[in-house]
C-alpha positions, 0 to 999 in steps of 0.5 A: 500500500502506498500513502502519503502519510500515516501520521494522521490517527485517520481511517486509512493511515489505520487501515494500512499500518493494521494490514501490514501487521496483520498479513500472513508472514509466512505469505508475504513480507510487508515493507512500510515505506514512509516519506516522512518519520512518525511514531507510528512508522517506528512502531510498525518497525518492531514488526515489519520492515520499513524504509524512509524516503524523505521527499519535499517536493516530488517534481524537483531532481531531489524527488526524482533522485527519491524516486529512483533510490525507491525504485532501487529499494523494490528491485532489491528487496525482489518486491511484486507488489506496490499499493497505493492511495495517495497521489504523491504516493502513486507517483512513486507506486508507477516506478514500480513497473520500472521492474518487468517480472510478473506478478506470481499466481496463488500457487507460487511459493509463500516468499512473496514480498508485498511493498506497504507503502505508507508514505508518511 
C-alpha cells in the first residue's frame, strides 16, 4: 500500500499500518515505506520492515533522485507488489513497473514480498 502519510490517527493511515501487521508472514513480507518519520512508522518497525524516503517536493531532481533510490529499494528487496492511495504516493507506486517480472499466481511459493507503502 502506498500513502502519503500515516501520521494522521485517520481511517486509512489505520487501515494500512493494521494490514501490514496483520498479513500472513509466512505469505508475504510487508515493507512500510514512509516519506516522512512518525511514531507510528517506528512502531510498525518492531514488526515489519520499513524504509524512509524523505521527499519535499516530488517534481524537483531531489524527488526524482527519491524516486529512483525507491525504485532501487523494490528491485532489491525482489518486491511484486506496490499499493497505493495517495497521489504523491502513486507517483512513486508507477516506478514500480520500472521492474518487468510478473506478478506470481496463488500457487507460487509463500516468499512473496508485498511493498506497504505508507508514505508518511
Amino acid at each position: 500500500m502506498v500513502l502519503d502519510s500515516v501520521k494522521e490517527d485517520a481511517g486509512t493511515e489505520r487501515l494500512a499500518a493494521a494490514l501490514a501487521t496483520r498479513l500472513d508472514h509466512r505469505l508475504f513480507e510487508p515493507h512500510v515505506c514512509c516519506f516522512e518519520e512518525s511514531a507510528r512508522l517506528a512502531n510498525l518497525s518492531r514488526h515489519l520492515r520499513t524504509a524512509l524516503f524523505p521527499l519535499g517536493r516530488v517534481y524537483s531532481p531531489a524527488g526524482l533522485r527519491t524516486i529512483w533510490r525507491f525504485r532501487q529499494y523494490i528491485v532489491q528487496n525482489q518486491i511484486d507488489v506496490v499499493h497505493s492511495f495517495m497521489t504523491r504516493a502513486d507517483i512513486f507506486g508507477v516506478s514500480r513497473r520500472a521492474r518487468s517480472t510478473p506478478c506470481r499466481g496463488r500457487n507460487e511459493p509463500a516468499e512473496h514480498r508485498l511493498l506497504v507503502h505508507a508514505c508518511v
